[in-house]
N, C-alpha and C positions, 0 to 999 in steps of 0.2 A: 659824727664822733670819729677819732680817729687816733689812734696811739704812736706816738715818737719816742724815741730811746735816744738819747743823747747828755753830752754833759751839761751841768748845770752851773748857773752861778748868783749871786744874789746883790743888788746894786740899786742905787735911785738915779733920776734922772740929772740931780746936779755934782753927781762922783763922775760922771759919763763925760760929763762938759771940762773936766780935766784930766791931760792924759798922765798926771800921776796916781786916778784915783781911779781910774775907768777900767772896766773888768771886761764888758764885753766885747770888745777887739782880741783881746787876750786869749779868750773864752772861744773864739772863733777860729783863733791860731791855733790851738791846742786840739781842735776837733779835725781840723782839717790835718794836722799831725798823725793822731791815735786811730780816727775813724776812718775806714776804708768805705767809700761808699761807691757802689753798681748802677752808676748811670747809666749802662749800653742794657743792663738788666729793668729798668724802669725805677729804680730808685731815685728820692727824690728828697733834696734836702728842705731844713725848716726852722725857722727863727722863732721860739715860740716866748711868750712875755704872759708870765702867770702869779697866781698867788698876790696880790694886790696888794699890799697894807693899806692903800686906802686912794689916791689920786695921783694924780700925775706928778706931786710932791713925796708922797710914800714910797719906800722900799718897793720891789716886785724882784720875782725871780725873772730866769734868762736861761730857755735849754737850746742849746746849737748843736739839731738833732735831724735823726733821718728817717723816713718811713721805708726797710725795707726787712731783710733778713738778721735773727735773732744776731747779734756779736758775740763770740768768746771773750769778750771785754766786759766782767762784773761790775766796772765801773761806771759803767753807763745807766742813766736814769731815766724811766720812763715817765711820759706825762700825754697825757689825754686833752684833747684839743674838743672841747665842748661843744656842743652842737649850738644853734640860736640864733639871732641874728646879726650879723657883718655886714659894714660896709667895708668894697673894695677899693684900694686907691693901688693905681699900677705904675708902678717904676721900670724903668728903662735903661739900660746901660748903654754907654757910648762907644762901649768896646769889652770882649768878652775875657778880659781877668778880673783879678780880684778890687782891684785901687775904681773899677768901670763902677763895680758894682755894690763896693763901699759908698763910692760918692752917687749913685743913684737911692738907693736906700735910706742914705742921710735926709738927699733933698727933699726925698718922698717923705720921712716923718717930718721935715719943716713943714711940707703943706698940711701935714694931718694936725698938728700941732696948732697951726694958723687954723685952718677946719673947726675944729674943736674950742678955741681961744673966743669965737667971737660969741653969737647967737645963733649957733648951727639947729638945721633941721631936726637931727638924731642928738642924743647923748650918749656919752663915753658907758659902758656898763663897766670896764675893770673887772673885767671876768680872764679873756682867756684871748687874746691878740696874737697873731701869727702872721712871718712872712714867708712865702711859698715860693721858693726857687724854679720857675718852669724849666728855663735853661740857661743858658750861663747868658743872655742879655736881659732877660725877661722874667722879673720880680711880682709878684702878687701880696700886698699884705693888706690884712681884712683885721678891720678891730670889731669888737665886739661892741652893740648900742643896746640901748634900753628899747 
């Protein structure tokens, strides 16, 4: 278990697929704005994907959030990153900004997505999905299975 503070936003997977409707790019930009986060301190950011309505078609929330010291920024939300079972799929950047590490992230949910789509070993639980930024090439995101 682990707790993030960060902003929040609320969206489905098919507002995402158009960029008139899509929040979380948005939601990304705004954090990397407001939030000062302490990388040489061990701070570490975090994509978390929570609150379900129900599949991969239903609504979920979205906090682009950080584990480290409290903010004088109230407006920031915390959320608790569930303890349970994850599997890991790891992304890679081809260069370390931001456009590397967009398009790594992306590819990485097309293969979970593909993962998930066919007769996979695990099932999706839609509990509490997270992607863990090691360092600016090297991406971790673990979804949550039954």
């Amino acid at each position: 278990r682990k707790t993030l503070k960060g902003l929040v936003t609320r969206t489905t997977n098919q507002n995402e697929m158009k960029p008139e409707t899509a929040k979380i790019g948005v939601l990304w930009q705004s954090f990397d704005k407001k939030v000062p986060v302490d990388y040489q301190k061990g701070e570490r950011v975090y994509g978390v994907y929570f609150d379900y309505e129900s599949d991969a078609e239903g609504e979920f929330s979205v906090l682009a959030g950080f584990e480290g010291e409290a903010s004088s920024d109230n407006a920031l939300e915390e959320v608790m990153i569930e303890g349970g079972q994850y599997l890991r799929f790891d992304a890679t950047a081809k260069t370390d900004d931001d456009a590397g590490r967009i398009q790594a992230v992306i590819e990485t949910w097309g293969t979970i997505w593909q993962y998930f789509s066919g007769r996979p070993e695990y099932q999706r639980a839609y509990t509490t999905d997270f992607e863990f930024y090691k360092d600016p090439t090297n991406i971790e995101i673990y979804i949550s299975i039954i």
